[in-house]
C-alpha positions in Angstrom: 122.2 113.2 15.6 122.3 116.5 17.6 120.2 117.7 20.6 118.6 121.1 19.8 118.1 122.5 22.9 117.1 120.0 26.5 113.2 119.6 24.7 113.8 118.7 21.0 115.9 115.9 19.6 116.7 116.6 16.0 116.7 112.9 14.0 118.0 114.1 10.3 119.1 110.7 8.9 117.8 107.1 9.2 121.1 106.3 11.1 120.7 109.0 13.6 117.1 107.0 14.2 118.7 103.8 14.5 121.4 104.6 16.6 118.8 106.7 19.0 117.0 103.1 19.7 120.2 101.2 19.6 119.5 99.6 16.4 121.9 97.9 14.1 122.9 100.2 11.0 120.0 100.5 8.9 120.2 98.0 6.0 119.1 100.7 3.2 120.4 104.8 4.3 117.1 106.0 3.1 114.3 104.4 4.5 113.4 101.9 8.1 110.6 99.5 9.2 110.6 99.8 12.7 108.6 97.3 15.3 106.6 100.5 17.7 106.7 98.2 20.6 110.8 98.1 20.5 111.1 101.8 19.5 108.9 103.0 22.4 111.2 100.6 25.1 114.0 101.8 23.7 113.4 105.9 23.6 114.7 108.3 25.7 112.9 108.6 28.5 111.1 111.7 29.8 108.8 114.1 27.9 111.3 113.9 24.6 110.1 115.9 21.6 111.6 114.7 18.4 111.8 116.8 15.2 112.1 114.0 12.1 114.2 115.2 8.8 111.9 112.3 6.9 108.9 111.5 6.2 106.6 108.8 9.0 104.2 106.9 8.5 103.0 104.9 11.5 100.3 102.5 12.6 100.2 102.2 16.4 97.9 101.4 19.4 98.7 102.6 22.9 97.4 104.1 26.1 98.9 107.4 27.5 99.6 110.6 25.8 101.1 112.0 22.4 102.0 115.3 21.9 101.9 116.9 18.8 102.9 121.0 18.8 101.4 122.2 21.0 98.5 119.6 21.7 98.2 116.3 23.3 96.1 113.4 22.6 95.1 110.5 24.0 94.3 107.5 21.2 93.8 103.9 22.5 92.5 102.4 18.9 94.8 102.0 15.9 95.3 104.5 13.9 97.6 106.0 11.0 99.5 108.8 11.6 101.9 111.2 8.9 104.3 113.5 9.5 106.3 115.6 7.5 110.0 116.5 7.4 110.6 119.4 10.5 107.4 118.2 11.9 107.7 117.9 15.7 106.2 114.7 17.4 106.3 113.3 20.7 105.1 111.1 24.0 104.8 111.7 27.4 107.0 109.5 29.7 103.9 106.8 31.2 103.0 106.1 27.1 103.1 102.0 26.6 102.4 100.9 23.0 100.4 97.7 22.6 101.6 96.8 18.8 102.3 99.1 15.6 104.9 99.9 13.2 106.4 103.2 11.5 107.9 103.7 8.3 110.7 105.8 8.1 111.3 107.7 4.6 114.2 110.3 3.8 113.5 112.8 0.8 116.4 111.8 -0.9 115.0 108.7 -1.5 111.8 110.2 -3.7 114.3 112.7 -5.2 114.1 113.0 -8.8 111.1 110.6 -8.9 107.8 111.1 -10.5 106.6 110.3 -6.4 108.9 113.2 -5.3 107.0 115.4 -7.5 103.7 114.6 -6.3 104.3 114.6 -2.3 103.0 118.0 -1.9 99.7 116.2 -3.0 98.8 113.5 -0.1 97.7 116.8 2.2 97.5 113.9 5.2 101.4 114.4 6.0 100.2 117.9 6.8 97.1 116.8 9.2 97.1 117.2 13.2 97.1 113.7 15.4 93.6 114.6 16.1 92.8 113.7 12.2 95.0 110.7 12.4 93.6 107.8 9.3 91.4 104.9 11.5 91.5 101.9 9.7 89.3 99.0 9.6 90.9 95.7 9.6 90.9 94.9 6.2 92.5 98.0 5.4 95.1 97.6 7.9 96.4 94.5 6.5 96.2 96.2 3.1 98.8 98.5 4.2 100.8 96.2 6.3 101.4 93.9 2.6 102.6 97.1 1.0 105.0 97.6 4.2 106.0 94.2 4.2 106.9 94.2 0.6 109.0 97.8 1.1 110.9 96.0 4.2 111.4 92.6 2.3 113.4 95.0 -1.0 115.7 96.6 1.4 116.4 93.9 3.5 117.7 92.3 -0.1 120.9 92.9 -1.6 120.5 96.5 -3.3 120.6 96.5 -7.2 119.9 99.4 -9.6 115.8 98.1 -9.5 116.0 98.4 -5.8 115.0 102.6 -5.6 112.1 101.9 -8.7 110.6 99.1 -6.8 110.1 100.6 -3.1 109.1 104.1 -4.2 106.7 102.8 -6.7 105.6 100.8 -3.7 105.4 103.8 -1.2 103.4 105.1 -3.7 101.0 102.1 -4.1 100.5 102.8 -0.3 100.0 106.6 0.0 96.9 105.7 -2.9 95.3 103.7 -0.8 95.9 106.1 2.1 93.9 108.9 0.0 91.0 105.8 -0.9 90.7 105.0 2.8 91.1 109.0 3.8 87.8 110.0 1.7 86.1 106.9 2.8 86.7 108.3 6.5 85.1 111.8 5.4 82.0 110.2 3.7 81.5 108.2 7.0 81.6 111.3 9.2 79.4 112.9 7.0 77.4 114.3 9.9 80.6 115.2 11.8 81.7 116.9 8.8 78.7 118.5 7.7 78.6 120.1 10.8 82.1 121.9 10.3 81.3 123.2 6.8 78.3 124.8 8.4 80.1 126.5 11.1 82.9 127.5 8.8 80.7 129.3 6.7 78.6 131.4 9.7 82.6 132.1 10.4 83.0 133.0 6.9 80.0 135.4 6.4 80.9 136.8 10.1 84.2 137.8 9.4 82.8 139.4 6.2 79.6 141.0 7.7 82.6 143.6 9.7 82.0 147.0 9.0 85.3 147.7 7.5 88.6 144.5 6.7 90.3 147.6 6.8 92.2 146.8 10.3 92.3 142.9 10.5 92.4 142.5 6.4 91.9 139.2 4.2 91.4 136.2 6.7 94.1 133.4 6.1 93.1 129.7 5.9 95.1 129.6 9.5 92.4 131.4 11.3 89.4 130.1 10.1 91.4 126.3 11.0 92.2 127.8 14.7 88.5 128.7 15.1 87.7 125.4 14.0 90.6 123.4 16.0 91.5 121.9 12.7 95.0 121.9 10.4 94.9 123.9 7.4 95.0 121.3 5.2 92.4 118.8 6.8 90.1 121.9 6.6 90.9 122.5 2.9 90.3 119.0 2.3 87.0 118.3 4.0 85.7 122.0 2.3 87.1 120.2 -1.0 85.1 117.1 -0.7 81.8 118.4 0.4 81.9 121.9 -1.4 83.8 121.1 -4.1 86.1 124.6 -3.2 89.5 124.6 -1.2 89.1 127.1 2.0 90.9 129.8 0.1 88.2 129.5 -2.6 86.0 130.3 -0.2 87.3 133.3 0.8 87.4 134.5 -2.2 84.3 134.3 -3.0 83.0 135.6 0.0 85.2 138.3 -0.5 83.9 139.0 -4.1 80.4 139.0 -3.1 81.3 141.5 -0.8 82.9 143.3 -3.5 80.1 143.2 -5.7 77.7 145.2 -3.2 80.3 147.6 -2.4 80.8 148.3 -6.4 76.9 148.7 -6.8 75.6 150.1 -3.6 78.4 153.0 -3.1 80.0 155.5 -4.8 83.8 154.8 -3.0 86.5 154.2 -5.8 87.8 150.8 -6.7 91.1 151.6 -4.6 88.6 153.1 -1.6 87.0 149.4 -1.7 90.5 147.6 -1.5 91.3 149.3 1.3 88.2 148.2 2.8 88.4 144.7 1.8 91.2 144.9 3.6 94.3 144.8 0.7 96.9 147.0 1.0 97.6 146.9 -3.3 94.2 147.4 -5.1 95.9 145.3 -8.0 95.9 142.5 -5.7 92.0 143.6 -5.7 91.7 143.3 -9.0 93.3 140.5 -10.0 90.9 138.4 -7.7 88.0 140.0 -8.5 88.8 139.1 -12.5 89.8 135.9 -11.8 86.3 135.2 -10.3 84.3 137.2 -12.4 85.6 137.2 -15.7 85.6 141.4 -15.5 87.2 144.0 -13.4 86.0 145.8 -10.7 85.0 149.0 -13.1 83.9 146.7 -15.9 81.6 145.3 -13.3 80.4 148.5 -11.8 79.8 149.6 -15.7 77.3 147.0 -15.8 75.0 148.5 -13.7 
């Protein structure tokens, strides 16, 4: 464990996390239950911001404030939070945790595994605090078995089924994380309905500018800001209401855009580029084929 400056506390290894709380050496190097109540009594105290070199998962309910970046929230009702490796997390100094518990998992341990392969694809490590997982119940217990059973293997004496039988297990859970994620979406459908229908006035506005020549191509990131959502949530929620990621969006705003440009002007196709606001007109045209099934002059030719 090594501090990286006097605000961030860089925890690389499972041991450098147990030895922060004062915990006996971790019974397995690549993955941790640990009890919220004890890790939150047993922290550094202060406004400490910790940057994890493994994956979290953590179900926890408490009164005062986490930070997260740059932002702080307050949550008093349980909820499931994900971070990623070099994700920074943190908690002011008056936080008190009722009950929860986090589960602690190094890459090394999916390396090599059909899991490790797919991690990229549970978006939720990716999402802000704000769009934490709230879980009834029934799907709390649900979760808690499959921790349970991951803490149970590694508190066993480790065999060569050991690694199978935990990440197979960690997967089990990260499933039902993705079933109880889309259930949350459906049940702010109103909520969410309401965001696709500002992000496409913000869409359509950005477009409707005389000239992308100056600000170019809008990135996912600033249509998230606007909307003081992560990237990925974004791309998700658009994906399960639209059926199109954010991107896809974009690019078919921008080929609409294109389209009137090709028909209702005489500029060339690199004059339209510029204005769409790409600096190579091949990047133009490879997007505007893989749309429309035609290049930009094949589609002008139509007319």
């Amino acid at each position: 464990m090594k501090k990286a400056n006097k605000t961030y506390i860089d925890l690389e290894s499972i041991s450098d996390l147990h030895d922060l709380v004062q915990y006996p050496r971790p019974r397995h190097p690549l993955i941790s239950v640990i009890d919220h109540t004890d890790f939150y009594a047993r922290r550094p105290k202060g406004n400490a911001l910790f940057r994890f070199g493994f994956y979290t998962i953590s179900c926890k309910k408490f009164v005062g404030l986490m930070h997260y970046g740059k932002s702080q929230y307050d949550f008093r009702e349980g909820s499931l939070l994900f971070t990623a490796p070099g994700q920074v997390i943190g908690t002011g100094p008056d936080i008190e945790v009722d009950e929860g518990w986090a589960l602690f998992i190094h890459p090394d341990l999916l390396h090599g595994t059909g899991l490790g392969k797919k991690m990229l694809q549970y978006s939720f490590f990716n999402y802000e605090v704000n769009e934490a997982l709230h879980i009834s119940e029934e799907e709390s217990k649900i979760i808690k078995d499959c921790v349970d059973k991951i803490a149970r293997e590694y508190n066993q004496s480790i065999d060569k089924h050991t690694q199978g039988v935990i990440v197979s297990t960690i997967e089990l859970l990260l499933n039902y994380c993705n079933r109880f994620y889309d259930r949350q979406f459906y049940t702010r459908a109103k909520a969410n309905a309401d965001v696709v229908q500002r992000f496409e006035s913000l869409l359509k506005d950005y477009f409707n500018q005389s000239t992308l020549m100056g600000s170019g191509l809008p990135a996912v990131t600033f249509f998230a800001s606007k909307l003081n959502l992560s990237p990925s949530y974004l791309s998700d929620l658009l994906q399960k209401f639209t059926g199109k990621s954010t991107m896809e969006h974009i690019h078919l705003e921008l080929v609409d855009k294109a389209k009137s440009l090709l028909w209702g002007t005489e500029s060339s196709i690199s004059e339209i580029a510029y204005e769409l606001g790409f600096e190579y007109p091949s990047h133009f045209t490879r997007i505007f084929k893989a749309k429309t099934g035609k290049s930009p002059s094949e589609y002008r030719n139509l007319n």
